[in-house]
N, C-alpha and C positions, 0 to 999 in steps of 0.2 A: 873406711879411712877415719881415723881418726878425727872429732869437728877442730883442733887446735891446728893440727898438722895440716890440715886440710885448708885452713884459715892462711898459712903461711903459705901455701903453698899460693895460695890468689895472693898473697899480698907480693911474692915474688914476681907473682906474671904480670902484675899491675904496674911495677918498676920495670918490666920490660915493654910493657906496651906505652909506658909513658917513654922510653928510650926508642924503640920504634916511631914515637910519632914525631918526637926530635928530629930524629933522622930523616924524616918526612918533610917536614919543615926546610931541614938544610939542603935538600933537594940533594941528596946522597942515597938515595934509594935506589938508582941504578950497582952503586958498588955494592950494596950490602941483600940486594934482592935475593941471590940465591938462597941465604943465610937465613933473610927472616922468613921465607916460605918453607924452608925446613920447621922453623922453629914452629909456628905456626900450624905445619902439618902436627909434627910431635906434640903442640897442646890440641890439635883437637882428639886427636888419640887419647890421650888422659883425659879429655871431657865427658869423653863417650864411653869411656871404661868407668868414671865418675860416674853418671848418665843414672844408671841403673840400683846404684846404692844410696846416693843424694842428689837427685835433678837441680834441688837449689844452689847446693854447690858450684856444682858443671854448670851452670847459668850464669854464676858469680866469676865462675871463672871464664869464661867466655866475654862477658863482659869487660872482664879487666883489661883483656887482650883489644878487643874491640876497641872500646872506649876508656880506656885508663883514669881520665880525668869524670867522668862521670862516676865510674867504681869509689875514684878516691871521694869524689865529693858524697859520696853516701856514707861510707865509713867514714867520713870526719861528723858527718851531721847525725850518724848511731854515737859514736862517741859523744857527743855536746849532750847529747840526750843522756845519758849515761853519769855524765857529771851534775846535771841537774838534778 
């Protein structure tokens, strides 16, 4: 996969895992439970199909799902670095 496309592709999982943990929060996870363990199934499927042509990826992106706000806080802190 491409590393740009691939980069989107965690940054979109990242805005869902932070929308997931919203919903977590507002203790709405009983209506929306089917929904995210679907979703959830279907990334780990593309993790695992990632897995084998970039491990860091599929990591990165597992991560975003997992923990959303840990992903974003690293990419904000690669970026700071970047502008330095």
């Amino acid at each position: 996969m491409d590393p740009s496309l691939a980069q989107l592709v965690v940054d979109l999982v990242e805005k869902m895992g932070l929308l997931r943990r919203e919903i977590e929060h507002q203790q709405d996870q009983e209506r929306y439970a089917a929904r995210l363990a679907r979703i959830e199934q279907k990334l780990s499927v593309l993790a695992d199909a990632l897995e084998a042509s970039d491990p860091a990826r599929a990591a990165a992106l597992r991560t975003a799902w997992a923990k959303p706000a840990r992903s974003l806080a690293f990419r904000n802190a690669a970026h700071q670095k970047e502008i330095r």
